[in-house]
C-alpha positions as CSV (number, residue, x, y, z in Angstrom):
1,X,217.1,123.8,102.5
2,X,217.9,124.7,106.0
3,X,217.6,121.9,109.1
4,X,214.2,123.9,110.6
5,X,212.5,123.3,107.4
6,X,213.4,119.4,107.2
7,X,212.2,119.2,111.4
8,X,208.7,121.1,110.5
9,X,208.0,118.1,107.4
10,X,209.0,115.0,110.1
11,X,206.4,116.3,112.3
12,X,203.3,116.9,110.4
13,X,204.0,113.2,108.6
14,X,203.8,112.0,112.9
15,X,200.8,113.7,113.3
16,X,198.7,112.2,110.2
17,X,200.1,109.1,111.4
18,X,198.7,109.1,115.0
19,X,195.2,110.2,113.3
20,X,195.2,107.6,110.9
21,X,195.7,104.9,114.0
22,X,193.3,106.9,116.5
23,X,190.1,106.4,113.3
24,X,191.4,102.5,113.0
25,X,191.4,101.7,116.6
26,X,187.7,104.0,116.6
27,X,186.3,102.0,113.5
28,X,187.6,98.5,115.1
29,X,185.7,99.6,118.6
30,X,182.6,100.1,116.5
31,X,182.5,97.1,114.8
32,X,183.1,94.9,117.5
33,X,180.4,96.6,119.4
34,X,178.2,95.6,116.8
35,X,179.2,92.2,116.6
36,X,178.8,92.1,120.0
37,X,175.1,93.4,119.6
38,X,174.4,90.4,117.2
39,X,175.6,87.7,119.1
40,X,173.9,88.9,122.0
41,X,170.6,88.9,119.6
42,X,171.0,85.9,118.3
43,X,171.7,83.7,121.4
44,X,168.7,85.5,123.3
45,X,166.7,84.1,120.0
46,X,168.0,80.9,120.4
47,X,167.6,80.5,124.2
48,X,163.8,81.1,123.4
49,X,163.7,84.6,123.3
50,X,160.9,86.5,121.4
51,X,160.6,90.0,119.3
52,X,158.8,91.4,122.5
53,X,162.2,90.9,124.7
54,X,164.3,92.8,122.5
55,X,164.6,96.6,123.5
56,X,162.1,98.7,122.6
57,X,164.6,100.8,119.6
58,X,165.2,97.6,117.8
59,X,161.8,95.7,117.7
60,X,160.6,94.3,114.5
61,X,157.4,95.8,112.7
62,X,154.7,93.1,112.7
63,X,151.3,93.8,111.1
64,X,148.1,92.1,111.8
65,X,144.6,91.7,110.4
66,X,142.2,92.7,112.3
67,X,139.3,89.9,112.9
68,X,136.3,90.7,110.8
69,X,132.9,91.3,112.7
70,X,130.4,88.6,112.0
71,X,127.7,89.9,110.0
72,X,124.6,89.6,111.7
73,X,121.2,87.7,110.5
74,X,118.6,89.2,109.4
75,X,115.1,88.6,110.6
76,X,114.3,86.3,108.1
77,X,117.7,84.2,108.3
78,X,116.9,84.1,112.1
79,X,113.7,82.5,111.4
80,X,115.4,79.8,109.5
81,X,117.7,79.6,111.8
82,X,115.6,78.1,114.3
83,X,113.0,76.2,112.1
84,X,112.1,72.8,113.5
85,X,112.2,71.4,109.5
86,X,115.4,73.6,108.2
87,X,115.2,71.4,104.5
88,X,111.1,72.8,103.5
89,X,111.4,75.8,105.7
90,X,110.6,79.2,103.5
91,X,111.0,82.3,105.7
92,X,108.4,85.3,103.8
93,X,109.3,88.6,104.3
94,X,106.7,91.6,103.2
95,X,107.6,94.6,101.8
96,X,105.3,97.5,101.0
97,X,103.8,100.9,102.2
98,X,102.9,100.8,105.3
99,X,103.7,97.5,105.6
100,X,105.2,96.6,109.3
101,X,105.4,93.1,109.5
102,X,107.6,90.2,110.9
103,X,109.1,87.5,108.7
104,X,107.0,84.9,108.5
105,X,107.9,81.0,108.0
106,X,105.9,78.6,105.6
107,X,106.8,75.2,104.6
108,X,107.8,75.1,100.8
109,X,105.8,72.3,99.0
110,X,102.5,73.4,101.3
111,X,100.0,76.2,100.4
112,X,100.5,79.3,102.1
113,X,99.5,79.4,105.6
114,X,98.1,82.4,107.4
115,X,99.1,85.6,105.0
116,X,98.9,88.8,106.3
117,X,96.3,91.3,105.5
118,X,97.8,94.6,106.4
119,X,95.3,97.6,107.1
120,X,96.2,101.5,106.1
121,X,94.2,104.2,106.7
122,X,92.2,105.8,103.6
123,X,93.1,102.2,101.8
124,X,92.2,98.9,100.7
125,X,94.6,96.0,100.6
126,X,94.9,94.5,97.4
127,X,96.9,91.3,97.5
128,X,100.7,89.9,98.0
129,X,102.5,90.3,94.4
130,X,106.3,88.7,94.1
131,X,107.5,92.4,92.9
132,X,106.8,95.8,93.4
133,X,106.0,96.0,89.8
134,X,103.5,93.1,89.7
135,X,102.3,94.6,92.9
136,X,102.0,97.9,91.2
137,X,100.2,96.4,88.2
138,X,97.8,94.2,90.2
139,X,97.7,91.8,87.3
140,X,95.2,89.0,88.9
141,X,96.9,86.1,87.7
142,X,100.0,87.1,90.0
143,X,98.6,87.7,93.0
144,X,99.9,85.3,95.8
145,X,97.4,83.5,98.6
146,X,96.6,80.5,100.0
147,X,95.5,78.4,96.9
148,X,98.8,78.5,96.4
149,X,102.3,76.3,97.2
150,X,104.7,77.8,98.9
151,X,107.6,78.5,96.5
152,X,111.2,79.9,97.8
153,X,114.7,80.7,96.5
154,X,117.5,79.6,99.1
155,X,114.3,79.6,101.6
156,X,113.6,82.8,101.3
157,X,110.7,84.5,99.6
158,X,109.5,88.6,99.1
159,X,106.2,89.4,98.8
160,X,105.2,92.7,97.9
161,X,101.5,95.0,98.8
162,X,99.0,96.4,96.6
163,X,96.6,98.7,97.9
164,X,93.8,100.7,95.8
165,X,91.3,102.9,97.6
166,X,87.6,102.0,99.3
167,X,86.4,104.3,96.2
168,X,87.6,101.7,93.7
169,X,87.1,98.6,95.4
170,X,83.4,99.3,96.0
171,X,83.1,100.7,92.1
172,X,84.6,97.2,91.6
173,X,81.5,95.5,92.6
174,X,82.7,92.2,93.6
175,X,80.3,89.6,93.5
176,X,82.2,85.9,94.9
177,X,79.9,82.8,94.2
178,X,80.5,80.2,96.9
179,X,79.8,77.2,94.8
180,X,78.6,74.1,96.8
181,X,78.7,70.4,95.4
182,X,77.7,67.0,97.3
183,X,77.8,63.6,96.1
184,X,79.6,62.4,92.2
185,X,78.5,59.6,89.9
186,X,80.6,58.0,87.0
187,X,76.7,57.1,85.3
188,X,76.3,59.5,82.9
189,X,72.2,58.8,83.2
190,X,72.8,59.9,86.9
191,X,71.9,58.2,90.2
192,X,68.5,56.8,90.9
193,X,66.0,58.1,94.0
194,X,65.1,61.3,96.0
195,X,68.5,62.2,96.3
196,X,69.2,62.1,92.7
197,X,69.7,65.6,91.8
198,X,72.9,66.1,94.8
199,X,74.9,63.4,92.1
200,X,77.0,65.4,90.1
201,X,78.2,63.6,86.6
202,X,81.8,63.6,87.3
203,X,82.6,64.6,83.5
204,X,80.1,67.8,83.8
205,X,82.6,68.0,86.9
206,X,85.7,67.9,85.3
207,X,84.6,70.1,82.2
208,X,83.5,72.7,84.9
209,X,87.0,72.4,86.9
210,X,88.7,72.8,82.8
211,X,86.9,75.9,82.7
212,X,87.5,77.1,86.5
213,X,91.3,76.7,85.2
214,X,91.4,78.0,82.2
215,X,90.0,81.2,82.8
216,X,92.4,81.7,85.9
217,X,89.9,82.5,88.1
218,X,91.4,84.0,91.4
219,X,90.5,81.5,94.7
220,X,90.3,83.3,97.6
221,X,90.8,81.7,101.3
222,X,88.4,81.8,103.8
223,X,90.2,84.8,105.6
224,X,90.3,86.7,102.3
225,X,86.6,86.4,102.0
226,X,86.1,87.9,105.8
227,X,88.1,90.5,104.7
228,X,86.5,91.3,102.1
229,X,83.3,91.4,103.5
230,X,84.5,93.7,106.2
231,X,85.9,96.1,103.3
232,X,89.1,95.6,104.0
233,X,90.6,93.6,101.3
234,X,90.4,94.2,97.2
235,X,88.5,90.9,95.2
236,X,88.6,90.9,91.9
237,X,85.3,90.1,90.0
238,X,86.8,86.9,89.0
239,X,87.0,84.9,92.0
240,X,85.2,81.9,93.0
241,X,85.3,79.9,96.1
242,X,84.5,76.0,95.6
243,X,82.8,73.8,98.2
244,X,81.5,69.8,99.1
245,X,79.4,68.9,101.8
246,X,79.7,65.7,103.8
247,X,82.6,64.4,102.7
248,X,81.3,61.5,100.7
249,X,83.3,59.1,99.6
250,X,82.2,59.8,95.9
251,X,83.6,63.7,97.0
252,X,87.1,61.8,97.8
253,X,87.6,58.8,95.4
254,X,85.9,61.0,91.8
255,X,86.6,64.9,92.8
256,X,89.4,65.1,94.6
257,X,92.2,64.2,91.8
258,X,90.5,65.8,89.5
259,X,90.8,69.4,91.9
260,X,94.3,68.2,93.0
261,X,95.3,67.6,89.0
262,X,94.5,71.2,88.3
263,X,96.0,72.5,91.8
264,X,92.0,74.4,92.6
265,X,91.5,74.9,96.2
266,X,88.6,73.9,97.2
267,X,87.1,73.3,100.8
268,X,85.5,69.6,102.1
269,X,82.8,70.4,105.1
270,X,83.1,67.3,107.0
271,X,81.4,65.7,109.3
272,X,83.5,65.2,111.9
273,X,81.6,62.2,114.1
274,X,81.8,60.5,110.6
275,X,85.5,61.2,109.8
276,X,88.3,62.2,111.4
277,X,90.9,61.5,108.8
278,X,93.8,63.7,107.6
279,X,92.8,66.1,104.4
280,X,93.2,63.9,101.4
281,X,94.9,66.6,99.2
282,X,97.0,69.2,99.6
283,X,94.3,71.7,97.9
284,X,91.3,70.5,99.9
285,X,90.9,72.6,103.4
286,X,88.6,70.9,106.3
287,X,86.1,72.9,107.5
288,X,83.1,72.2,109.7
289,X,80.0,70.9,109.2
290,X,79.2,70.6,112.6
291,X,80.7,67.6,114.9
292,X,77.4,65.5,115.8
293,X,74.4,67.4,114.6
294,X,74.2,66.7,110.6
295,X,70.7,64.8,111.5
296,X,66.9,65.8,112.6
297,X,66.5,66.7,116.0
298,X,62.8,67.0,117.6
299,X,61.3,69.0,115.1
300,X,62.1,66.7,112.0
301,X,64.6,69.8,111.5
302,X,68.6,69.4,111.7
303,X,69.4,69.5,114.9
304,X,71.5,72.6,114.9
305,X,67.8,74.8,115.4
306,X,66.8,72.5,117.9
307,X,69.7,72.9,120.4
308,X,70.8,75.8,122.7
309,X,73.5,78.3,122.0
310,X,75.3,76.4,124.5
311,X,74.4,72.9,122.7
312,X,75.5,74.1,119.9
313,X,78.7,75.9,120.7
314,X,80.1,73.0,122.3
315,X,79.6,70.8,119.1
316,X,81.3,73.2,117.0
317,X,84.0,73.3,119.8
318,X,84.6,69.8,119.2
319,X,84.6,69.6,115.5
320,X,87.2,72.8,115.7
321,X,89.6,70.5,118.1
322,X,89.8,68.1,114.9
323,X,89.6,69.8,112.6
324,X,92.0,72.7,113.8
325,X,90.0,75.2,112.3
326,X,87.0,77.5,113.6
327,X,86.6,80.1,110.3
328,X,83.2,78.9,109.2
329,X,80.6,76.1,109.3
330,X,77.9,75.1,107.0
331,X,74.9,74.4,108.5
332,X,73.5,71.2,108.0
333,X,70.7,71.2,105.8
334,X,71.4,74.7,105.4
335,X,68.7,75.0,108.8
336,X,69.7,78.0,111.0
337,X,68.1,80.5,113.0
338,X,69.1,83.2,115.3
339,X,69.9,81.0,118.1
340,X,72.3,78.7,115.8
341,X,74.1,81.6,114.9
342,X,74.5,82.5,118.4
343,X,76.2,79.4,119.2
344,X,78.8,79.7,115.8
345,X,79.4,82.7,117.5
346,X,80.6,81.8,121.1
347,X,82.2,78.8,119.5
348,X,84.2,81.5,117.9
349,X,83.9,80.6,114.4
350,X,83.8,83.9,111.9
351,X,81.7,82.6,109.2
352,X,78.7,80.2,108.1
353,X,77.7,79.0,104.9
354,X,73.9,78.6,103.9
355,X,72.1,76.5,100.7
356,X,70.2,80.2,99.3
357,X,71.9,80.8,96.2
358,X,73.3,84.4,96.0
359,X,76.9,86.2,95.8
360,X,79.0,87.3,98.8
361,X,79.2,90.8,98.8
362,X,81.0,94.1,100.7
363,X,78.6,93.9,103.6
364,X,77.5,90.5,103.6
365,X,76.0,88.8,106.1
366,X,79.3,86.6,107.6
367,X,76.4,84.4,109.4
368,X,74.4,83.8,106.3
369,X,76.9,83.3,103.1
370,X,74.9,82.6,100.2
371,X,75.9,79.9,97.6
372,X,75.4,78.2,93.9
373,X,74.0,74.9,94.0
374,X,75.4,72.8,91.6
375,X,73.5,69.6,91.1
376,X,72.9,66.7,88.5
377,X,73.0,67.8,84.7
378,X,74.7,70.5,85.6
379,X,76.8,71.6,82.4
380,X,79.8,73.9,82.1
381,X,77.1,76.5,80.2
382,X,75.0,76.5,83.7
383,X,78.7,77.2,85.8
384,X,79.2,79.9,83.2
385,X,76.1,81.9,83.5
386,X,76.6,81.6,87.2
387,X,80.1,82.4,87.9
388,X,81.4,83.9,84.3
């Protein structure tokens, strides 16, 4: 082989040699570059140095949960929310066609307070049902009102409208005795003297009440009743509204548990010069029978037909302050005229109750309500021909 040749070999092998240190020295340059990079990292980290001071190429990926929005109350948890008793607070809300109505708070344990009654055009309220089924089958014995205790799940309750038209609730042909008791006896022969007859046997009482129970009649509040009469709320043919005047203490010690034991509203028309005391029962409501004019006034008559409208409103003013209530009065004696019924009037009581026996009635006189005496010897046979 000839001395060119042997030359041309010896500098190619130079050449591979110079690249081969050129990549080395390259790759060393690299690396330190990055180990410079770390170190520089690392001692900005340890100096106190966050992600957010690194350069913008080599900042970390953090994710974060977005804060959930609070959900907000509803109108009824709102209601609870600022109840002055949070632990028997019930807040009612009312569902239904047509129905636009605020929550409403009760107090669970007490009877309901001050339902609604909703008005539609071309219909007729029928009652509060705890479903829209019950409400659609308008079974009586579901209905909710005022006889009843507030009852609540979590403090919260949904009520639910019926409606039927003024066709069918006038075909209906309610008929609502007001029945009206006074005094009780535990002799079974009955009190002596003229006012022998106003002493109910409190077993014919309690064997009536039995009845009144079992066949679930439906007891309507005072309210319902003006309703009704206006045509504007749905009755059904079994309801019965039970009454005492005076407040006797016969009415409290004898009648009272009994009504209380079989949870039957019932009203007490007190006196209200006489007593002023706190109802004695949940199911008993205080209403007036008058403040100062249960006795005869110039005529020999009560004195509530011998007084001015102005006389007269004034009394009733003051029994309404303790009482807390101005929906209806019974006149004492049953004595009224057109000038006592002036003075319920301005006092701005709705309603007064009278001793004639009759039914209330679509259209009913609201200043004349009609009742069924019950007296002495009075057996469940006679409640049943009256009431059914």
């Amino acid at each position: 082989m000839s001395v060119e040749s042997s030359s041309g070999h010896g500098a190619r092998g130079a050449s591979k040699a110079s690249h081969r240190r050129r990549f080395v020295i390259a790759l060393i340059v690299v690396l330190a570059t990055a180990l410079t990079a770390v170190i520089v990292i690392a001692s900005a980290r340890a100096l106190g140095g966050g992600a957010h001071d690194l350069p913008e190429a080599i900042q970390p990926t953090v994710t974060v949960s977005p804060t959930p929005a609070p959900i907000p109350l509803t109108p009824a948890q709102l209601l609870l929310k600022d109840a002055a008793d949070p632990a028997t607070a019930c807040a009612v809300t009312f569902y239904g066609e047509g129905v636009e109505l605020a929550p409403m708070l009760q107090t669970e344990g007490g009877l309901y307070a001050g339902l609604p009654i909703p008005e539609r055009a071309g219909a007729v309220f029928a009652g509060w049902y705890p479903t829209p089924g019950t409400a659609l089958a308008q079974a009586q014995t579901d209905r909710v009102n005022g006889s009843q205790v507030a009852a609540c799940t979590d403090h919260e309750r949904a009520l639910h409208a019926a409606w039927t038209t003024p066709e069918q609730n006038l075909a209906t042909g309610a008929r609502i005795p007001i029945l009206m008791y006074h005094q009780f006896t535990t002799k079974p022969e009955g009190e002596a003297g003229w006012l022998r007859g106003n002493f109910v046997y409190v077993e014919d009482f309690r064997a009536q009440m039995d009845h009144v129970a079992a066949q679930n009649f439906y007891l309507p509040t005072w309210d319902e009743l003006d309703a009704f009469i206006d045509g504007k709320l749905f009755l059904p043919r079994h309801s019965l509204i039970i009454t005492d005047d005076d407040a006797d203490p016969t009415w409290l010690e004898l009648a009272v548990p009994i009504l209380t034991e079989r949870r039957l509203l019932a009203t007490s028309f007190v006196i209200t010069s006489a007593r002023q005391d706190p109802t004695p029962s949940t199911y008993v409501l205080q209403r007036s029978h008058t403040h100062d004019m249960h006795r005869a006034g110039d005529d020999g008559r009560g004195r509530m037909v011998n007084l001015s409208a102005d006389d007269v409103a004034a009394d009733l003013e003051e029994s309404a302050r303790i009482l807390g209530s101005k929906e209806v009065v019974a006149y004492p004696y049953g004595h009224h005229n057109a000038t006592a019924e002036q003075g319920v009037t301005q006092a701005g009581y709705r309603m007064a109750r009278t001793i004639e026996h009759g039914y209330v009635q679509v259209g009913t006189n609201r200043l004349q309500l009609p009742v069924i005496r019950m007296n002495y010897a009075d057996t469940v046979a006679k409640l049943q021909n009256e009431i059914g």
